[in-house]
C-alpha positions in Angstrom: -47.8 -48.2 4.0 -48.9 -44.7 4.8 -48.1 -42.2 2.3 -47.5 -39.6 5.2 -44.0 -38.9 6.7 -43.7 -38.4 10.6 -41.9 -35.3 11.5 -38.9 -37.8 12.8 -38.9 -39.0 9.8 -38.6 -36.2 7.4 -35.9 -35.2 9.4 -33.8 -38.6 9.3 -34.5 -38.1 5.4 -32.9 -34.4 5.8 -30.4 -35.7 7.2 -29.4 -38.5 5.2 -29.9 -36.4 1.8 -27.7 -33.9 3.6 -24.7 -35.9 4.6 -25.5 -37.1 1.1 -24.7 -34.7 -1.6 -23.8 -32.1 0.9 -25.1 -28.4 1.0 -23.8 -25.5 -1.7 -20.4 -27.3 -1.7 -17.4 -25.7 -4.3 -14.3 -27.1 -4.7 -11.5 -25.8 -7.2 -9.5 -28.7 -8.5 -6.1 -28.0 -9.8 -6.1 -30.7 -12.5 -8.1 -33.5 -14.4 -7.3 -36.8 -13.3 -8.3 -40.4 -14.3 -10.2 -41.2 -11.1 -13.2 -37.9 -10.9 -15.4 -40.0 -13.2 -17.6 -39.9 -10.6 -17.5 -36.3 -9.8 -17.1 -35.6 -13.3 -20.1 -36.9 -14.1 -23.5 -35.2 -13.7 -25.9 -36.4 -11.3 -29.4 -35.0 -11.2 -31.8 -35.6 -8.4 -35.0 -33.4 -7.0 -35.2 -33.2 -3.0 -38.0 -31.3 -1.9 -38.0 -29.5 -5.7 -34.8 -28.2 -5.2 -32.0 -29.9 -7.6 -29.3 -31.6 -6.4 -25.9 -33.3 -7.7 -22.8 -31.9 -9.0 -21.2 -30.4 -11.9 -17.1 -30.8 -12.7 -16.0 -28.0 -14.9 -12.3 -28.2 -16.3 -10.6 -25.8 -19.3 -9.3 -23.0 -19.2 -7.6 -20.8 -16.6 -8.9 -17.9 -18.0 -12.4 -18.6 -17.5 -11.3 -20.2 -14.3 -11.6 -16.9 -12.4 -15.7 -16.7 -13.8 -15.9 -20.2 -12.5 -14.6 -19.9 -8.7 -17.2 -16.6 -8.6 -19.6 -17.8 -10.1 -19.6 -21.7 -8.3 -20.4 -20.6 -4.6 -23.0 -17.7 -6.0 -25.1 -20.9 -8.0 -25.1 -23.3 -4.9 -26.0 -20.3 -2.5 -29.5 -20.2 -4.1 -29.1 -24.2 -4.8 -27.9 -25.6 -1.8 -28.0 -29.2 -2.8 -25.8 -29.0 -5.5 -22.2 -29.1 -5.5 -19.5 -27.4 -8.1 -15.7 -28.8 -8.9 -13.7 -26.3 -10.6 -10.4 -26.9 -12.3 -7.8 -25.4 -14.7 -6.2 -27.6 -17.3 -6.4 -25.2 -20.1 -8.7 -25.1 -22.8 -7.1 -28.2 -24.4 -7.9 -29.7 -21.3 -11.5 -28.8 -21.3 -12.0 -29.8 -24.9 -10.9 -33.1 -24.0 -12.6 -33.7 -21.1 -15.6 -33.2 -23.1 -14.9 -35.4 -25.7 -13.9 -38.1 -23.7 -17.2 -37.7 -21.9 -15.3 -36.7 -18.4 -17.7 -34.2 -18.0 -20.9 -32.5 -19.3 -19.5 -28.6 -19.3 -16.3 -27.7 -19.6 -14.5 -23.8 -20.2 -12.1 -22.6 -23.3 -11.0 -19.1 -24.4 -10.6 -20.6 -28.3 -12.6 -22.0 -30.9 -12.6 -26.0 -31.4 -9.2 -27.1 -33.2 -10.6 -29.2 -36.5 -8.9 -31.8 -34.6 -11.2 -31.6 -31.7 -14.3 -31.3 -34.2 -13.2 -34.4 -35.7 -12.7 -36.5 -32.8 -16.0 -35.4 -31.1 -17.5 -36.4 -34.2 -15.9 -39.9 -33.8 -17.1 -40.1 -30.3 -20.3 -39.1 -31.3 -20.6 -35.8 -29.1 -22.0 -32.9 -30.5 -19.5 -29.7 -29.8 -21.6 -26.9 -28.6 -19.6 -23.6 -27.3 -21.6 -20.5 -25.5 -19.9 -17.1 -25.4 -19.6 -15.9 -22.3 -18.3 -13.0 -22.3 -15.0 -11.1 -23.9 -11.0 -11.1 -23.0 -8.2 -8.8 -23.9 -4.4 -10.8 -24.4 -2.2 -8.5 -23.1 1.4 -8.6 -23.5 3.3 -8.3 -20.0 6.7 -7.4 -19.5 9.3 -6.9 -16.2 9.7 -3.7 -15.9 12.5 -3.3 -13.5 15.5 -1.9 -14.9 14.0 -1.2 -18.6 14.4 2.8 -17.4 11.8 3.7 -19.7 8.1 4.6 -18.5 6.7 2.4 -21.0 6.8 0.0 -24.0 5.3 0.6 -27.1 5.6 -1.9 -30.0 3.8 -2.9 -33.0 1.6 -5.6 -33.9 4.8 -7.0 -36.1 7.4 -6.2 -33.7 5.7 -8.4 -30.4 5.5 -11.5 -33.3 9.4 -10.5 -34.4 10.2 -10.8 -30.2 8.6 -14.2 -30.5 9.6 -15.5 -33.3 13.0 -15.5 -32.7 12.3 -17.4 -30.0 10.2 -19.9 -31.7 12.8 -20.4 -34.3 15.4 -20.2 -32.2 16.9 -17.5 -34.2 17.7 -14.8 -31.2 18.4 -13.4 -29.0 17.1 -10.4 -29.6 17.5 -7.4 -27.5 15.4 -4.2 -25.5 17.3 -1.3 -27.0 16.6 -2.8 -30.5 12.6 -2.6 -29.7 12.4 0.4 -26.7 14.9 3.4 -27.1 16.4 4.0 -23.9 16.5 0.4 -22.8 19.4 -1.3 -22.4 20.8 -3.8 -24.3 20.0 -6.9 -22.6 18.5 -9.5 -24.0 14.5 -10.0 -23.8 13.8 -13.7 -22.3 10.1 -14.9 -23.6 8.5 -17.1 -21.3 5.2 -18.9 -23.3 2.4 -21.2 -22.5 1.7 -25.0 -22.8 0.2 -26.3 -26.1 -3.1 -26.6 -25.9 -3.4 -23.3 -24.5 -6.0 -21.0 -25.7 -4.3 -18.1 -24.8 -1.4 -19.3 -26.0 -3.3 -19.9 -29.8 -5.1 -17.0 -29.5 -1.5 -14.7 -28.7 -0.4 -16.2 -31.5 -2.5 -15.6 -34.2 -3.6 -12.0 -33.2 0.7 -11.6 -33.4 1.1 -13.6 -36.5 3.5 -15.9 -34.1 5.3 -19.4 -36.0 2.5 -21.5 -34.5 5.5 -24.8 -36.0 7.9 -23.0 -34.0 10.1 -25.7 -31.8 10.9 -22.5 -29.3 14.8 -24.0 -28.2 15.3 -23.2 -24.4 12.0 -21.4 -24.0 10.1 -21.8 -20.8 6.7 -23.2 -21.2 3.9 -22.3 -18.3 0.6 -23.9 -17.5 -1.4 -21.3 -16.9 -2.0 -17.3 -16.5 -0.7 -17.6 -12.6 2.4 -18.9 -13.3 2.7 -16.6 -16.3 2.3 -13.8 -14.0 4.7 -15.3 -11.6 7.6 -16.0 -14.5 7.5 -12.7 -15.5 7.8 -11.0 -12.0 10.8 -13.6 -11.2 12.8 -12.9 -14.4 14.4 -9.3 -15.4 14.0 -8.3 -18.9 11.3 -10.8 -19.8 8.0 -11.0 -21.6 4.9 -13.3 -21.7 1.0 -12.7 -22.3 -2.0 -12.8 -19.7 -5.8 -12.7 -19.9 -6.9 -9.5 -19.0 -8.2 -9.9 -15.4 -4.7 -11.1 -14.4 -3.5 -8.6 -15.8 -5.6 -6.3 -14.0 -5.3 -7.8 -10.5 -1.5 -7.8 -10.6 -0.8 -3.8 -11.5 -3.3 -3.1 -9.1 -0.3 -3.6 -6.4 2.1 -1.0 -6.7 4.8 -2.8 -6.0 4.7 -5.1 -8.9 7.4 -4.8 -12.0 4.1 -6.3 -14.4 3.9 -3.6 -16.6 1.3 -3.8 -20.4 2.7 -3.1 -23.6 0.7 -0.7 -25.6 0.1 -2.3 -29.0 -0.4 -0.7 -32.1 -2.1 -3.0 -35.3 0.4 -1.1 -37.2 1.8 1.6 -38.0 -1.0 3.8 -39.1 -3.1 3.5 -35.9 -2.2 4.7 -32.3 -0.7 2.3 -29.4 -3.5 1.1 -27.1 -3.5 0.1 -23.5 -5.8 -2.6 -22.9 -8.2 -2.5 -20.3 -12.3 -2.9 -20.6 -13.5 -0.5 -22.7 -11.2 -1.4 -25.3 -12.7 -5.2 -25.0 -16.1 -3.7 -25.0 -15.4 -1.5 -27.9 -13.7 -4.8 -30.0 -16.8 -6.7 -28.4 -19.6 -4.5 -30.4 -17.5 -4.3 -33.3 -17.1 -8.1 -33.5 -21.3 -8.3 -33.3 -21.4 -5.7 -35.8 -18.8 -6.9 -38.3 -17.0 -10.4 -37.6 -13.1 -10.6 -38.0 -13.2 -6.5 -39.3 -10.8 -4.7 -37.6 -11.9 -1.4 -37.2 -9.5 0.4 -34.4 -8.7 -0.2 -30.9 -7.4 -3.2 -28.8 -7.4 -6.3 -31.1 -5.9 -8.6 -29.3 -9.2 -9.7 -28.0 -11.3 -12.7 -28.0 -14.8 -14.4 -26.8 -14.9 -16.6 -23.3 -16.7 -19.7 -23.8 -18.2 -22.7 -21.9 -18.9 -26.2 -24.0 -21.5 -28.2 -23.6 -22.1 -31.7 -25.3 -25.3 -30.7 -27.1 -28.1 -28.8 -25.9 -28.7 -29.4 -22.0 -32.0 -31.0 -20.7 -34.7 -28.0 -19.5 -34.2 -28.7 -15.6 -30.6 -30.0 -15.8 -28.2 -29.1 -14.1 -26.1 -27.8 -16.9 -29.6 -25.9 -17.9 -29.8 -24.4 -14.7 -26.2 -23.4 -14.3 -26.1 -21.9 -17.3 -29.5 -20.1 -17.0 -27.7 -18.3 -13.4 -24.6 -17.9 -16.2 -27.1 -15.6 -18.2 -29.3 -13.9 -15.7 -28.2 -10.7 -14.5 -26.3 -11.8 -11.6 -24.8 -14.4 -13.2 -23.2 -11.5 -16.3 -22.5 -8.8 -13.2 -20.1 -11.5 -11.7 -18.2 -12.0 -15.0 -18.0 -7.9 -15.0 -16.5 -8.1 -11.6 -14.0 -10.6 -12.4 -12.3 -8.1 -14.8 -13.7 -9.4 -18.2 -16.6 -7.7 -20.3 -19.8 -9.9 -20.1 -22.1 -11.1 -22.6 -24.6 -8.5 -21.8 -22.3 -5.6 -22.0 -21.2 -7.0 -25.0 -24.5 -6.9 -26.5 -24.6 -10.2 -26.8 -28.0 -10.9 -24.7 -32.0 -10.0 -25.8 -33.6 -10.1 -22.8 -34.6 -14.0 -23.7 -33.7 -17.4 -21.8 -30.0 -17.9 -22.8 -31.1 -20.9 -25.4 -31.9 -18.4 -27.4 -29.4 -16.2 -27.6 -27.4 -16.2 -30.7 -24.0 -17.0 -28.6 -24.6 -20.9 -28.7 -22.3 -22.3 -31.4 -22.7 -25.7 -33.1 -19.7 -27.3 -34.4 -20.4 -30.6 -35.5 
């Protein structure tokens, strides 16, 4: 058989690969089901030295804004390859990976020792990569407080929650905010699992045993936004671009607390130079407080071991890293890697954000 195609013929093979695998495809996925193994698993294929397959990336709706940028950015310059984004949570993510649902997944927390243990039992090897950096903000419906803002404590936001957690409130605005009125404040919280939720409560020494009687739980930072705006007098906790997005409209009642760590430093608003400024600090001196916005955390992608050099994963993550890749996570309201100071200059593998857990 001659080795040389006809030009009929190399266009029937477009064709075919075309209909195929399809052409710089993204789809955002609400949830993880039983039935995306095929999606869910990874697929790599070389047409014409381009790659082509797909990648399914479930976790966390934080970094779920990252992924819906960054998704149709990576299959515009690889147009063979398609991208499936979902939420979940980070509980969600973790899982998927240990149950080998999917070769990358997203979280906004550390592994639980229970997740290090069963990935160890399912012989997967936990690997996170940072990202880039978060804020937690508190959030709060401002309509009829009839104050111009809200300033508590480090201590006083766990106290608000607490009571809830325990079941031990109500407890009430005027006790917190002088010149509110004495209503009670309704908490509304997020699933288990959530790493916003874990992170919220260690960073506000919140009952993480608490059974939280009565208390609405929400799946993710949307309907966290959306519970707050719907309900007068309430509170809950956001990732920073959310919270961002939503005060932008002037209409809104989402108002930020400013948090102090205590009572010897000043309230801070959170916004992006306060993550940048936590950010450095981290790099400089791990789990040191050292002023500013401490409610903050790193944004993370996990990978089952190192990925192949020319996977897909490789290759998603090297468009992660580049300078395109850390510009879109800027624009999405968090503080990239590189403006952390996380990145040398070097292919991402060698950065020192890659984290082995087991």
């Amino acid at each position: 058989m001659s080795s040389l195609l006809t030009s009929k013929g190399i266009a029937i093979l477009l064709i075919a690969l075309l209909a195929g695998v399809g052409v710089g495809t993204f789809i955002i996925a609400p949830v993880v089901t039983s039935n995306q193994q095929q999606q869910q698993n990874l697929i790599l294929a070389y047409t014409f030295g381009q790659a082509s397959g797909s990648l399914y990336i479930p976790g966390s709706t934080t970094v779920l804004p990252i992924t819906t940028e960054m998704a149709p950015a990576f299959t515009a310059r690889n147009p063979f390859i398609t991208i499936q984004a979902a939420g979940g949570g980070s509980g969600a993510g973790y899982s998927a990976i240990i149950n080998q649902q999917t070769d990358i997944a997203a979280a906004s927390r550390e592994p639980k020792s229970t997740e290090i243990a069963s990935a160890t039992a399912a012989g997967v090897k936990l690997i996170t990569w940072i990202i880039g950096a978060d804020a937690i903000v508190v959030i709060y419906n401002s309509q009829g407080l009839g104050v111009s803002a809200v300033n508590l404590t480090r201590a006083q936001v766990g106290e608000i929650f607490n009571a809830s957690a325990k079941g031990t409130g109500p407890v009430y605005w005027d006790a917190y905010v002088p010149g509110a009125p004495h209503v009670p404040i309704t908490v509304f919280i997020r699933e288990d699992g959530s790493g916003t939720r874990g992170d919220f409560e260690s960073d506000f020494q919140v009952d993480k045993t608490g059974t939280w009687p009565g208390v609405t739980k929400v799946t993710s930072n949307g309907l966290m936004i959306s519970s707050v705006k719907g309900q007068q007098y309430s509170m809950g906790y956001v990732a920073l671009s959310y919270y961002t997005a939503e005060v932008a409209d002037p209409t809104s009642p989402i108002r930020g607390v400013n948090v102090a760590y205590n009572s010897s430093y000043d309230y801070e608003t959170p916004d992006i130079n306060g993550v940048i400024s936590w950010a450095r600090a981290q790099i400089t001196n791990p789990g040191v407080y050292t002023g500013g916005y401490f409610a903050c955390r790193w944004l993370y992608y996990i990978t089952d071991g190192f990925p192949e050099p020319g996977s897909l994963i490789d290759r998603y993550l090297g468009f992660v890293y580049s300078s395109a890749g850390q510009a879109i996570i800027d624009e999405v309201g968090y503080v990239s890697a590189e403006k952390a100071g996380l990145t040398t200059g070097k292919p991402y593998w060698y950065y020192s954000t890659p984290i082995v857990w087991n």
